[in-house]
C-alpha positions, 0 to 999 in steps of 0.5 A: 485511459486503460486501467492495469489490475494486478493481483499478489497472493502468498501461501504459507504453511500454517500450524495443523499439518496439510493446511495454509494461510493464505495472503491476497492484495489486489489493485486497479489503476487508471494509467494516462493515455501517454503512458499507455503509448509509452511501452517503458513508462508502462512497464514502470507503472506495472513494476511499481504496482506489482512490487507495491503488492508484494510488499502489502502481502509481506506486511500482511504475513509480518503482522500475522506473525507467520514467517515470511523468506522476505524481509519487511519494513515495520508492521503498524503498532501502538505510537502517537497522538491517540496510542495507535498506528494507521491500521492496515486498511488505511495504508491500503486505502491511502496508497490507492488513493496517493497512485490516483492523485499523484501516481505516488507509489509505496515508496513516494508516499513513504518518503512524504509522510517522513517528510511531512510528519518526521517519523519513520515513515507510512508503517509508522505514522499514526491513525490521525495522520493517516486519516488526514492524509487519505482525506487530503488525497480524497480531495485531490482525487475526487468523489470517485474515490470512497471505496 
């Protein structure tokens, strides 16, 4: 196995003059010794790890309520059974973890939870669904997985 890390930051302009805010997300995976070999397959889970990334600092911004040249889905809000969305952290956590149990990525994992919980996806799901969700991946996945 090899492992790929990749790294996204974003700097926008803040309010005071001469100053930025500054957005990062970072990600290791483990790839198979199958896709390691194989040049395409790898490059795909580079493609799909990267833009996976870009997309998480995108929210970041959107949610920051900075002004990003991208557009993004749906940042988290209040909605469900307890009044809130998934936060941030565990839309991370949970996309890490569905990379490692089932090499799902954002937009995998997006179509799941529609699927399964009949909502607008993993922007929109709530805090319990998604509790449920990474314990079910945990499962999958192993002891090795905590943070």
């Amino acid at each position: 196995m090899i492992k790929l890390h990749a790294s996204y930051s974003k700097k926008i302009p803040a309010e005071a003059q001469y100053s930025s805010k500054s957005f990062h997300a970072s990600l290791e995976i483990e790839v198979s010794d199958d896709i390691a070999r194989n040049g395409r397959q790898l490059e795909e889970k580079l493609r799909t790890l990267w833009s996976d990334l870009e997309r998480a600092v995108e929210n970041q911004i959107a949610s920051s309520n900075g002004k990003s040249e991208a557009p993004v889905p749906a940042t988290p809000r209040a909605n469900g059974n307890n009044g809130e969305k998934a936060s941030s952290k565990q839309i991370n956590y949970l996309t890490l973890l569905a990379r490692k149990a089932k090499s799902w990525g954002l937009a995998d994992l997006d179509a799941h939870v529609k699927t399964r919980f009949g909502n607008g996806g993993v922007y929109e799901m709530s805090k319990s669904d998604a509790s449920m969700l990474i314990e079910e991946f945990r499962e999958m996945t192993g002891p090795g997985a905590r943070r």
